[in-house]
Predicted model as a PDB file, atoms N, CA, C, CB and O in Angstrom, pLDDT in the B-factor column:
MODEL        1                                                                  
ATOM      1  N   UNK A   1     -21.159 212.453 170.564  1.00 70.00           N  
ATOM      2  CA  UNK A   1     -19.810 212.148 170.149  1.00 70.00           C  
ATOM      3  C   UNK A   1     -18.979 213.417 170.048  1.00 70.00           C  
ATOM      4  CB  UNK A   1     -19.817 211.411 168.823  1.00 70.00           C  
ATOM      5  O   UNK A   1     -17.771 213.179 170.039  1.00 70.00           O  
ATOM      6  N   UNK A   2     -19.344 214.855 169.960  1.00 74.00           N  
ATOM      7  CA  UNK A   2     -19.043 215.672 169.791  1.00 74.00           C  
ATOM      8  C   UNK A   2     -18.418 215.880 170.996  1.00 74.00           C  
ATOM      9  CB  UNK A   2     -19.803 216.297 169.304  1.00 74.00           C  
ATOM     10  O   UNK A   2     -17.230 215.556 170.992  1.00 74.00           O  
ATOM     11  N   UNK A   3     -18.892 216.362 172.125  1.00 83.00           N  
ATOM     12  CA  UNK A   3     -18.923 216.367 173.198  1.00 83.00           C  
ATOM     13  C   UNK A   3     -17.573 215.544 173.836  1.00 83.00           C  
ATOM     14  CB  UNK A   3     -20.187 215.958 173.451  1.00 83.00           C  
ATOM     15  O   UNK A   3     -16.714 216.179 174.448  1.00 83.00           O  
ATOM     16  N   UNK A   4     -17.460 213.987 173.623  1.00 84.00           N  
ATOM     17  CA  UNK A   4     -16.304 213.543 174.350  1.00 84.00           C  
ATOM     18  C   UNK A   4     -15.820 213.253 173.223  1.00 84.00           C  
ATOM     19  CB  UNK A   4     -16.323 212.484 175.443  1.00 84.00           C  
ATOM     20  O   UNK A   4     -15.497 212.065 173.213  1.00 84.00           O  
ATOM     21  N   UNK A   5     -15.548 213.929 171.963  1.00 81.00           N  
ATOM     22  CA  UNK A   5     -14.390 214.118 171.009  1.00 81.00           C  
ATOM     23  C   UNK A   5     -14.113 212.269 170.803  1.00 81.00           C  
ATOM     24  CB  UNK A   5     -12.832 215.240 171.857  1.00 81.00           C  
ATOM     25  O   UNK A   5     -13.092 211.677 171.154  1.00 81.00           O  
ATOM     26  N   UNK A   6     -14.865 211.884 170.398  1.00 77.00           N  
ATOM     27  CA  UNK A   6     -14.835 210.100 170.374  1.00 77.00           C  
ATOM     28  C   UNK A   6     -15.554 210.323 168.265  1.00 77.00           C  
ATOM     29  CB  UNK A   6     -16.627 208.918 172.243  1.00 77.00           C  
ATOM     30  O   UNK A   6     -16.081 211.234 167.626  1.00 77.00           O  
ATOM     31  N   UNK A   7     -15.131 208.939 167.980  1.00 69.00           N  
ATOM     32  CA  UNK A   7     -15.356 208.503 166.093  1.00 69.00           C  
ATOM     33  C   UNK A   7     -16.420 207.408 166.313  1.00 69.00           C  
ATOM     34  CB  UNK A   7     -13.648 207.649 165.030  1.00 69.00           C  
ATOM     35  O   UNK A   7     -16.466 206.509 167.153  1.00 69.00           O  
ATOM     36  N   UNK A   8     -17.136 207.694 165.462  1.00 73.00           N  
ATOM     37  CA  UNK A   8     -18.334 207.000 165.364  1.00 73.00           C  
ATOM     38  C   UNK A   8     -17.617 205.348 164.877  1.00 73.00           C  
ATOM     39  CB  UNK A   8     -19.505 207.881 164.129  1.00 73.00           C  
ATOM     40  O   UNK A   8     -16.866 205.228 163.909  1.00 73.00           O  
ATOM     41  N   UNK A   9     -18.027 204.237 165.740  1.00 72.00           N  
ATOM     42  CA  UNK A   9     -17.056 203.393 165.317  1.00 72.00           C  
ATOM     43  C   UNK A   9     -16.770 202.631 163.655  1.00 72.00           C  
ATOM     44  CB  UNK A   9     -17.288 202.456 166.267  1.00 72.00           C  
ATOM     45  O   UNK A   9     -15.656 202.207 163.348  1.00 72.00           O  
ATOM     46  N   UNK A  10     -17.813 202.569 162.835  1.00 71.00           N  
ATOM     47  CA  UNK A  10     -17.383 202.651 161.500  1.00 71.00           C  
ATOM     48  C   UNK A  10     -16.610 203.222 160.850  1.00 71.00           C  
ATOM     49  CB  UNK A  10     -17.969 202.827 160.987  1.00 71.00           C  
ATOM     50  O   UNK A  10     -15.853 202.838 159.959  1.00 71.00           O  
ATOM     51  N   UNK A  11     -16.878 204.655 161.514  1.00 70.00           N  
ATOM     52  CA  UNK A  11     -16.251 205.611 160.309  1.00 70.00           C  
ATOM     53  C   UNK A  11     -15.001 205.648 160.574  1.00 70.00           C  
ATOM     54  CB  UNK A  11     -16.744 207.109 160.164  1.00 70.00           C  
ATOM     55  O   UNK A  11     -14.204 206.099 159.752  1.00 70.00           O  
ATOM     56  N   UNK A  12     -14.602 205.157 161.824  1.00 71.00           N  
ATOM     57  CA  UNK A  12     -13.002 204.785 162.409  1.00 71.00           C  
ATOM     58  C   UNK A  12     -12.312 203.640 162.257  1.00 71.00           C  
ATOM     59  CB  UNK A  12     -12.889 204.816 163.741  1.00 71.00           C  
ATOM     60  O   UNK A  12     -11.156 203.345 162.558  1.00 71.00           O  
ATOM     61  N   UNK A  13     -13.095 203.099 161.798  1.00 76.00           N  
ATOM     62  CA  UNK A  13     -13.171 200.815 161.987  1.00 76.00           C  
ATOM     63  C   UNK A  13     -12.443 200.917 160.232  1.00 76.00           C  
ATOM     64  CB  UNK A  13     -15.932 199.461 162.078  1.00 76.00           C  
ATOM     65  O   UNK A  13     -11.386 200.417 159.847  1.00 76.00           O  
ATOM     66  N   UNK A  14     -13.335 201.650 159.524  1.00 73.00           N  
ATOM     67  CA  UNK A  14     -13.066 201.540 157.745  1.00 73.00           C  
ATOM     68  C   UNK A  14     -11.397 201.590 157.687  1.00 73.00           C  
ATOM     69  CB  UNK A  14     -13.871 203.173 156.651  1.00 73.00           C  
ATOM     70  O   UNK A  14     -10.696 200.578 157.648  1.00 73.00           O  
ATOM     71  N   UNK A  15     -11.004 202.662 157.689  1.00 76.00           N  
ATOM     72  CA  UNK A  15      -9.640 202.986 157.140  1.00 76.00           C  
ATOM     73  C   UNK A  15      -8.182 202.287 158.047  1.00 76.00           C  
ATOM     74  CB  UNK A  15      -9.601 204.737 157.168  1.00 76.00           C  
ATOM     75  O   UNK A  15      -6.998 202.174 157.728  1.00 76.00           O  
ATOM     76  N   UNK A  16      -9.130 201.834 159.565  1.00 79.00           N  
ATOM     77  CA  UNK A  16      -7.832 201.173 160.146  1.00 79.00           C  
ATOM     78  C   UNK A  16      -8.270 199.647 159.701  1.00 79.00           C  
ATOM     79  CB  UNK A  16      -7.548 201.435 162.040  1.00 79.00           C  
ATOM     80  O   UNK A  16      -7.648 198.989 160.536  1.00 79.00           O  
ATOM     81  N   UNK A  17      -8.951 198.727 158.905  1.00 77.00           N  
ATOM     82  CA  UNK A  17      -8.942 197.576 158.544  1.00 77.00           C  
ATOM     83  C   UNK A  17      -7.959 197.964 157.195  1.00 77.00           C  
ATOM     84  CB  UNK A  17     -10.456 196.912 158.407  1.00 77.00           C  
ATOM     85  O   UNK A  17      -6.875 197.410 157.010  1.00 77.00           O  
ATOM     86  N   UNK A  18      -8.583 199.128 156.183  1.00 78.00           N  
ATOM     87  CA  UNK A  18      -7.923 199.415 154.880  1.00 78.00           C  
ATOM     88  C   UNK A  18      -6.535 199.099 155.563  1.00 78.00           C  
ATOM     89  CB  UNK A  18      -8.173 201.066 154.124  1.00 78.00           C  
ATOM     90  O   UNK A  18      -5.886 198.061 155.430  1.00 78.00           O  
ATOM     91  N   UNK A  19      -6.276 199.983 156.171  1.00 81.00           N  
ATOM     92  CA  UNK A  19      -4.596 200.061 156.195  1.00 81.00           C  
ATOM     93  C   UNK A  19      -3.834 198.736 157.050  1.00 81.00           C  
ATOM     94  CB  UNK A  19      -4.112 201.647 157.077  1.00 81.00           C  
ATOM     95  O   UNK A  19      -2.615 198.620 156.924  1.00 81.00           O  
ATOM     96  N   UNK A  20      -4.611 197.732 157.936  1.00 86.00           N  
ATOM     97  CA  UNK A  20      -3.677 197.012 158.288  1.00 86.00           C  
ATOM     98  C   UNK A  20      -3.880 195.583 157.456  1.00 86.00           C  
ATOM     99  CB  UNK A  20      -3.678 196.964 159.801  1.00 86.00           C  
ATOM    100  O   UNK A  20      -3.036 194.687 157.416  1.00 86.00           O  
ATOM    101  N   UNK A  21      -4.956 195.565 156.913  1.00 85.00           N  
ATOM    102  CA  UNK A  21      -5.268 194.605 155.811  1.00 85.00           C  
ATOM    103  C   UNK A  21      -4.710 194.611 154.868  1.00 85.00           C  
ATOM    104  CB  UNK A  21      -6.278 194.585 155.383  1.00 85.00           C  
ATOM    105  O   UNK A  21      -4.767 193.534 154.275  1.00 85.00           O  
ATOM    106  N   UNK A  22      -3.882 195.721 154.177  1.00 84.00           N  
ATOM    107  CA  UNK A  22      -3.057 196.035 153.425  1.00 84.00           C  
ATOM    108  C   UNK A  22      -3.863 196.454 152.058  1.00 84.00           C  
ATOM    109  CB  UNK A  22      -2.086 194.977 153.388  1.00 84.00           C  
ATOM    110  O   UNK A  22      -3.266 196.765 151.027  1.00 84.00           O  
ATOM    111  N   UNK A  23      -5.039 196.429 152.154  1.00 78.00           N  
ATOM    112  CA  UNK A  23      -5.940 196.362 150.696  1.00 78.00           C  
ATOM    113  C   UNK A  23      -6.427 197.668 150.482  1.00 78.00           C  
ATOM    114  CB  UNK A  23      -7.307 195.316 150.689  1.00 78.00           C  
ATOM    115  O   UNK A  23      -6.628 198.499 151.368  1.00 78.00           O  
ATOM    116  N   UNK A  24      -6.619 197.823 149.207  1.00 76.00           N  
ATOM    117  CA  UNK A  24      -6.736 198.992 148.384  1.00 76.00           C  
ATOM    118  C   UNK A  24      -7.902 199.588 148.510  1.00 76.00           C  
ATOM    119  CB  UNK A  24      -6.544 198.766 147.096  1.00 76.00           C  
ATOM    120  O   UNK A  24      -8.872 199.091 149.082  1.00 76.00           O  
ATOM    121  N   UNK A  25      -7.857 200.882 147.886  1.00 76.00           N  
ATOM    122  CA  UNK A  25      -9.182 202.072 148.040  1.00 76.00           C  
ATOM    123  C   UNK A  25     -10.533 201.561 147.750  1.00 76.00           C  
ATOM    124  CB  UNK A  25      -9.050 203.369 146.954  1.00 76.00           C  
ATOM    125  O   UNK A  25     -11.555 201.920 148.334  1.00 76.00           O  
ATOM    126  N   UNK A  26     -10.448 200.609 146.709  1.00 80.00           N  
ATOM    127  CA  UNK A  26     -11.658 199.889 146.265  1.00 80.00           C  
ATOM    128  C   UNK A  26     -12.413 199.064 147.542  1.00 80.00           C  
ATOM    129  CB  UNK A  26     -11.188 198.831 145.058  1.00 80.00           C  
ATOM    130  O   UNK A  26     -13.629 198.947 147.695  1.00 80.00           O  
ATOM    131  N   UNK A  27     -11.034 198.374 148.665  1.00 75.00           N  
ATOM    132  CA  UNK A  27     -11.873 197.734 149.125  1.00 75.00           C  
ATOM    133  C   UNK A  27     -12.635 198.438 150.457  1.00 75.00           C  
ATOM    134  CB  UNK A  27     -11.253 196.543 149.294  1.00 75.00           C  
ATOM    135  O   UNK A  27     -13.358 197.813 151.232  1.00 75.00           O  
ATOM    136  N   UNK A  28     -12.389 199.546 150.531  1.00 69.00           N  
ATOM    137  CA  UNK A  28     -12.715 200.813 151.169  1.00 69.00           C  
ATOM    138  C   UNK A  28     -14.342 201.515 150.662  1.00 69.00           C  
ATOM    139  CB  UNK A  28     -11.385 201.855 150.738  1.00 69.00           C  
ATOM    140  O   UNK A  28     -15.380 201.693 151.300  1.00 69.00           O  
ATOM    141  N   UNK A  29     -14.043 201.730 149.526  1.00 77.00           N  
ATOM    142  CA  UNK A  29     -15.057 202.661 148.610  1.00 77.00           C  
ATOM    143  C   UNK A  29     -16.587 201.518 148.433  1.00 77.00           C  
ATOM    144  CB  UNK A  29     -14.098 203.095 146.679  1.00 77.00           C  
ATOM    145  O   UNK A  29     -17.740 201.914 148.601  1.00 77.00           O  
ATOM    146  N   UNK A  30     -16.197 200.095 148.068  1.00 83.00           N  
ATOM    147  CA  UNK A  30     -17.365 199.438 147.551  1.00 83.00           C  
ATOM    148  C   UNK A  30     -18.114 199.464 148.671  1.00 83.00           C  
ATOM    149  CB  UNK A  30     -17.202 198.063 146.957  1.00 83.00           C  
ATOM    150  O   UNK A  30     -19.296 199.801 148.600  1.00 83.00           O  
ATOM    151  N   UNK A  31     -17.575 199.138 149.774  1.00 80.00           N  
ATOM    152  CA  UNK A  31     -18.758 198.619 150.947  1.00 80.00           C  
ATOM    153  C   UNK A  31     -19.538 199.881 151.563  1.00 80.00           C  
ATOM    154  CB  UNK A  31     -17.958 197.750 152.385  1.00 80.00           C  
ATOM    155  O   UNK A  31     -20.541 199.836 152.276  1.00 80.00           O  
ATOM    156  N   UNK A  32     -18.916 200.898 151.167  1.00 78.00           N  
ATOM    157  CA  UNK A  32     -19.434 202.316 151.704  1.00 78.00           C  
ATOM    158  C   UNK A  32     -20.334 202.334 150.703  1.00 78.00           C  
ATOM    159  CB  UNK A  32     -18.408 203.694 151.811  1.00 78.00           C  
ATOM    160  O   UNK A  32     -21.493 202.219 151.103  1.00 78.00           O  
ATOM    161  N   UNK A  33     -20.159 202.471 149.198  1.00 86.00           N  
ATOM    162  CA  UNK A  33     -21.032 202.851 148.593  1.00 86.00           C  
ATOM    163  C   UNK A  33     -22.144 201.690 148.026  1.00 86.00           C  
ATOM    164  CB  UNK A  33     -20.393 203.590 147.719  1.00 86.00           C  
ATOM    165  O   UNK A  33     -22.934 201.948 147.118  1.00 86.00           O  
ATOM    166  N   UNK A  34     -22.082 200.504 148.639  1.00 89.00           N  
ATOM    167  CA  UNK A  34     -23.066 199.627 148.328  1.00 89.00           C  
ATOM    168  C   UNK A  34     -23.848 199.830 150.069  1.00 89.00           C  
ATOM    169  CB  UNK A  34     -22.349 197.879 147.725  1.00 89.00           C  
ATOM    170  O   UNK A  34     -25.043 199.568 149.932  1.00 89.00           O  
ATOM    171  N   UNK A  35     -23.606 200.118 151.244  1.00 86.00           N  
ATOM    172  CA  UNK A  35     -24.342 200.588 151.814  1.00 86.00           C  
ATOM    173  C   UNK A  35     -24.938 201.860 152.044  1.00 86.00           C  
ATOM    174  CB  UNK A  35     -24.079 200.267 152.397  1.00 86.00           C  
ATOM    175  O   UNK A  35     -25.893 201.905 152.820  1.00 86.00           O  
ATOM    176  N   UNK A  36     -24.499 202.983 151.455  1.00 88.00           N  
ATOM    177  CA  UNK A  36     -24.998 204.217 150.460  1.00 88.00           C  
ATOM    178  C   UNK A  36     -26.282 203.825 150.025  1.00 88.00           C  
ATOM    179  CB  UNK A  36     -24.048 204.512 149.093  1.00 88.00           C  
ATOM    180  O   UNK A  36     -27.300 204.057 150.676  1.00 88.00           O  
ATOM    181  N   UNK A  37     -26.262 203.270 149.002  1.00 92.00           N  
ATOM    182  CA  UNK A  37     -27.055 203.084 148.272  1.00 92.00           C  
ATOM    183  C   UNK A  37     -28.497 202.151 148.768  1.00 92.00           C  
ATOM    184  CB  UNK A  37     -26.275 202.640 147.315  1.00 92.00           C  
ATOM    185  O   UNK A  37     -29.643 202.551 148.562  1.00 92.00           O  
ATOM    186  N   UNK A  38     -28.166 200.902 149.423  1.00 94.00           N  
ATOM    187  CA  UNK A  38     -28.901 200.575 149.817  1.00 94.00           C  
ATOM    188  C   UNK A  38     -29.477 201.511 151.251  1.00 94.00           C  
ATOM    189  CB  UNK A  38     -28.517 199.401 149.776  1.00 94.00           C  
ATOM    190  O   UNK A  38     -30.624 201.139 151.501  1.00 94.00           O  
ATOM    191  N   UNK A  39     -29.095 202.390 152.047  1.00 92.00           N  
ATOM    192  CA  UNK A  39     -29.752 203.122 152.993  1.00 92.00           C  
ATOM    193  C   UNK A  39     -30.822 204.131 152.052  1.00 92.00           C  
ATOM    194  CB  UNK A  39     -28.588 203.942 153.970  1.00 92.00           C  
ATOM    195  O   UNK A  39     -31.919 204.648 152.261  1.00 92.00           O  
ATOM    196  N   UNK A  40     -29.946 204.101 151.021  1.00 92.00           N  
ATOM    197  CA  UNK A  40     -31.349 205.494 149.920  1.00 92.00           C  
ATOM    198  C   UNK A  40     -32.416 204.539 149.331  1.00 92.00           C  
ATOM    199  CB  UNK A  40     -30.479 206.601 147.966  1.00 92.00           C  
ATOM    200  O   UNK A  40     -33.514 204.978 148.990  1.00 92.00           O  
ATOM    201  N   UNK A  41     -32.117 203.335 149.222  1.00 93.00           N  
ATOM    202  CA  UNK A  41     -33.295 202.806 148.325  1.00 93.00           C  
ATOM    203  C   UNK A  41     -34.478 202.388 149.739  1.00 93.00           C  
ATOM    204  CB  UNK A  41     -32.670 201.143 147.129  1.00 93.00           C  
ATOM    205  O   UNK A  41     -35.680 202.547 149.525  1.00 93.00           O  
ATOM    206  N   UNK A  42     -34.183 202.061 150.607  1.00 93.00           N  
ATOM    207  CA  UNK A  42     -34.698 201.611 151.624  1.00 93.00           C  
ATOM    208  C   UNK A  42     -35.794 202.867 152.168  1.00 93.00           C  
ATOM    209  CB  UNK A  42     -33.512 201.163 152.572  1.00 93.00           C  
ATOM    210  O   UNK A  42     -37.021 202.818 152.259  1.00 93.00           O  
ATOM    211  N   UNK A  43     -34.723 204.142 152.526  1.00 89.00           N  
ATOM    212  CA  UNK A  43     -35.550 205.379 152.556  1.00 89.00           C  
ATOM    213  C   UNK A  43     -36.579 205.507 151.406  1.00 89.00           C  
ATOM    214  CB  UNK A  43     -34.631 206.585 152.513  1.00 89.00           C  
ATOM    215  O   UNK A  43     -37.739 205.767 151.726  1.00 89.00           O  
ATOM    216  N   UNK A  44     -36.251 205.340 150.027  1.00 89.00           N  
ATOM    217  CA  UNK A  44     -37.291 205.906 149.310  1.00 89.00           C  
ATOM    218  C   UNK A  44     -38.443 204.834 149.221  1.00 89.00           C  
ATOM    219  CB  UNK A  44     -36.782 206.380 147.920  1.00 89.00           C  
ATOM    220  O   UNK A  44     -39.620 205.192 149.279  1.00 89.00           O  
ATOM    221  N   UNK A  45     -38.127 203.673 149.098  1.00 90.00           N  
ATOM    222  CA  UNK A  45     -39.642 202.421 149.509  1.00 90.00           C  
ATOM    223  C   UNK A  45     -40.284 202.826 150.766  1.00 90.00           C  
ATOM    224  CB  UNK A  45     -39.140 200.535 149.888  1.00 90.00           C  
ATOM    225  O   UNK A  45     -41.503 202.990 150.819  1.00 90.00           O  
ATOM    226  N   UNK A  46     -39.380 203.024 151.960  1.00 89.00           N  
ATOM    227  CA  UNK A  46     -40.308 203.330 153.258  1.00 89.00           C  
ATOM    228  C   UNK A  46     -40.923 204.956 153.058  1.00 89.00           C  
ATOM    229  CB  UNK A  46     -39.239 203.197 154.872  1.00 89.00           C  
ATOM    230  O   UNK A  46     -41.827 205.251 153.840  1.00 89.00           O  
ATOM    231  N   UNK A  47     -40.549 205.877 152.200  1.00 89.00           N  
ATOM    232  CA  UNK A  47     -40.965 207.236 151.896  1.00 89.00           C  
ATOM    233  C   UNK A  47     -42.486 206.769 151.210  1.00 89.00           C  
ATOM    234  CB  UNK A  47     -39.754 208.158 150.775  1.00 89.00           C  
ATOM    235  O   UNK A  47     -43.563 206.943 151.781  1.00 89.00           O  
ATOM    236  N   UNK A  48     -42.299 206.085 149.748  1.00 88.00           N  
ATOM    237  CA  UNK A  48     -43.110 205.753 148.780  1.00 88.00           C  
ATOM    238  C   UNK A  48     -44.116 204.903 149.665  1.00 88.00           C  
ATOM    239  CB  UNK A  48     -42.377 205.039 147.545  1.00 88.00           C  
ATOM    240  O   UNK A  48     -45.188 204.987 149.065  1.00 88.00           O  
ATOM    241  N   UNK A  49     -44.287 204.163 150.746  1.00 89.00           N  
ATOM    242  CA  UNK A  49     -45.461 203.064 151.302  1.00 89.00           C  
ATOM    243  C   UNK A  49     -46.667 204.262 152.114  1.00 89.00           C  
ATOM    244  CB  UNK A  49     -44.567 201.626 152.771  1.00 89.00           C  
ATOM    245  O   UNK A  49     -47.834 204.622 151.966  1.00 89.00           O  
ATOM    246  N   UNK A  50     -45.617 204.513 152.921  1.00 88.00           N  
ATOM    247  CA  UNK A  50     -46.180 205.215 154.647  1.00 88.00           C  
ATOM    248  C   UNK A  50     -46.036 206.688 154.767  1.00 88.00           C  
ATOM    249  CB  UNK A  50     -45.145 204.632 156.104  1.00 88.00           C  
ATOM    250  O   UNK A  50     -46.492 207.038 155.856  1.00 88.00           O  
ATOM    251  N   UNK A  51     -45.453 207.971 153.883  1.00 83.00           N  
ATOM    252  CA  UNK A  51     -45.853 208.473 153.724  1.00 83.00           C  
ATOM    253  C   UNK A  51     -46.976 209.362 152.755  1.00 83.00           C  
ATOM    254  CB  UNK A  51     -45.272 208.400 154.037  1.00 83.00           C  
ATOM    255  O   UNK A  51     -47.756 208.916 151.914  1.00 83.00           O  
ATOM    256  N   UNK A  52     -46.762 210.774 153.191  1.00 80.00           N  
ATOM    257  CA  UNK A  52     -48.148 211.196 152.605  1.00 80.00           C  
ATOM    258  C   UNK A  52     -47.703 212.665 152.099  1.00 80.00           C  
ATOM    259  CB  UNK A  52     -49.554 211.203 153.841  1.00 80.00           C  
ATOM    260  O   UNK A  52     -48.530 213.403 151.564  1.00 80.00           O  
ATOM    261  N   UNK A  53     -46.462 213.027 152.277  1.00 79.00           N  
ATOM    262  CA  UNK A  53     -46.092 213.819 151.479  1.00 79.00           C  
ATOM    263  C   UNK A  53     -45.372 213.578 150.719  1.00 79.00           C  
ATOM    264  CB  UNK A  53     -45.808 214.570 151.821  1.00 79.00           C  
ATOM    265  O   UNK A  53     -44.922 212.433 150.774  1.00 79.00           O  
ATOM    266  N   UNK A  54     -44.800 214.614 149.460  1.00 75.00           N  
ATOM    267  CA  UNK A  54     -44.308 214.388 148.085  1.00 75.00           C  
ATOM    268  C   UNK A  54     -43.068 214.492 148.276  1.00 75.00           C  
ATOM    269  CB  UNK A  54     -44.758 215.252 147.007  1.00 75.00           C  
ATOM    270  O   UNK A  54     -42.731 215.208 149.218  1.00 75.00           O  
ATOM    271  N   UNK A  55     -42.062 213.866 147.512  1.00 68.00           N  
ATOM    272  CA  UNK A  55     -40.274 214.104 147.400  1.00 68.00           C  
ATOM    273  C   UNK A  55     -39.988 214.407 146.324  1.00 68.00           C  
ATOM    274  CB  UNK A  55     -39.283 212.972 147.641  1.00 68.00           C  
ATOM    275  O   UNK A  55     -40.749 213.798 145.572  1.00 68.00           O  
ATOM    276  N   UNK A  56     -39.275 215.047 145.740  1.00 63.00           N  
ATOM    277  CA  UNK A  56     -38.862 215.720 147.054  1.00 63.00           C  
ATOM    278  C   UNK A  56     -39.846 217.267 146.876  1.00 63.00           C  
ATOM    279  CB  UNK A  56     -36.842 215.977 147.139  1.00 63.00           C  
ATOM    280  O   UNK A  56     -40.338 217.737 145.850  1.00 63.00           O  
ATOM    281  N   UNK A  57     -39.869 217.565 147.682  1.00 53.00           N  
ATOM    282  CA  UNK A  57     -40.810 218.426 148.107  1.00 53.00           C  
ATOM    283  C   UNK A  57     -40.762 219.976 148.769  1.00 53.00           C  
ATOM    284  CB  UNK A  57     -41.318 217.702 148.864  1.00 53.00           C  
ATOM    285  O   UNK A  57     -41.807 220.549 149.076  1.00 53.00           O  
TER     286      UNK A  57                                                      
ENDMDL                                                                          
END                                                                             
């Protein structure tokens, strides 16, 4: 993406729904940070099963 100067399409998709949807920062912020969160909990169960080294480490 670097390369042909192109936006990863989420991270471009977020703020042009915010702004033509007309809706506020919240409805911006929750879905980012409820998939935040769930990408870390997911990492640390698949860390905690299948690996074999320590975290952090």
């Amino acid at each position: 993406m670097q390369l042909t100067r192109t936006v990863h399409p989420p991270a471009g998709g977020d703020p042009l729904v915010v702004i033509l949807a007309g809706a506020g920062w919240s409805f911006l912020a929750v879905p980012i940070l409820a998939g935040t969160v769930t990408l870390v909990a997911v990492a640390l169960v698949y860390h905690r099963l299948f690996s074999k080294r320590a975290y952090p480490g």
